[in-house]
Structures are given as C-alpha cells and as structure tokens.
C-alpha positions as CSV (number, residue, x, y, z in Angstrom):
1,X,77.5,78.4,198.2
2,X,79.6,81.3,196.4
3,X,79.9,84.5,198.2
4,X,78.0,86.4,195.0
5,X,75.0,84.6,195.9
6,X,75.2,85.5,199.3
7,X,75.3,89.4,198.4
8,X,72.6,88.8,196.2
9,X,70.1,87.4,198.4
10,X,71.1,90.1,201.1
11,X,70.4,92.9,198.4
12,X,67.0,91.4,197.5
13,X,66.6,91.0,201.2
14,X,67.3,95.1,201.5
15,X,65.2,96.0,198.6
16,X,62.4,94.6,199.2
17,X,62.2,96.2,202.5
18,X,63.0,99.2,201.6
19,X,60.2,99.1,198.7
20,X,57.6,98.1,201.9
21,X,58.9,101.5,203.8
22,X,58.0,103.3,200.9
23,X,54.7,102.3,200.5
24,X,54.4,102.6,204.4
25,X,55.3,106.3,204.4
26,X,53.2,106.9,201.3
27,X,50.6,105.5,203.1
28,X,50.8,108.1,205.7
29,X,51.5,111.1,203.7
30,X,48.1,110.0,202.3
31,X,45.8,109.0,205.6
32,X,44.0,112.1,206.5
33,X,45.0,114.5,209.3
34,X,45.0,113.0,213.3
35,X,46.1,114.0,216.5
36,X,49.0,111.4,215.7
37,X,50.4,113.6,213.0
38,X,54.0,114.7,213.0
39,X,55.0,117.4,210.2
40,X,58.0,116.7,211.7
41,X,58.0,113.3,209.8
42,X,57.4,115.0,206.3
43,X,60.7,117.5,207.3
44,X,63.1,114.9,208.2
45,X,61.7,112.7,205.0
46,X,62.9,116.6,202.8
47,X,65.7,116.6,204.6
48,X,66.9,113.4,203.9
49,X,66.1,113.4,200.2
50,X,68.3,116.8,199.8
51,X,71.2,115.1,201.8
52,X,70.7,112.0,198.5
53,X,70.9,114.8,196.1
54,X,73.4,116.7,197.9
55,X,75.7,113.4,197.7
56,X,74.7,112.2,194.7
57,X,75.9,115.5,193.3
58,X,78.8,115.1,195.0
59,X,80.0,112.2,193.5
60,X,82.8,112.0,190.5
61,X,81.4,111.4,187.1
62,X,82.2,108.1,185.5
C-alpha cells in the first residue's frame, strides 16, 4: 500500500469527524436554554474562530 493512500484515508478519517463536531455544536447552539448551558462554550467557539482568522491572515500570500 503506497504511503499517499495512507494520508488519504487518515484525512478522510479527520474530515469526516470533524464535519460530525460541527453538526454536534450546531446542535447545541440551537437546543433551547437548560441548566446545562455554558456561554462559556459559545466564547471559547469565538475565540477560536478569531485565532483561524488571526493565522490565516498571518500567513504569506502564494
């Protein structure tokens, strides 16, 4: 088995768990309000999408 199919496989392994974690979380932005919610979740959810943008922006233009 070449190594390519290898990395492949692991990055369709990766993506489509990632892709469940973001129906997940959008699935409890959306449930209504409980005792068991944390607005801290919804902070460190902003803070990580500014850190993407922050390096994103940081990166070199090709």
């Amino acid at each position: 088995m070449r190594l390519r199919f290898i990395y492949l496989g692991m990055i369709a392994e990766v993506a489509g768990h990632a892709g469940h974690a973001d129906i997940l979380a959008e699935q409890v932005q959306a449930a209504p309000s409980t005792h068991l919610h944390r607005p801290a979740v919804s902070e460190a959810s902003h803070l990580w999408h500014q850190a993407e943008r922050t390096v994103a922006s940081d990166s070199p233009a090709d």
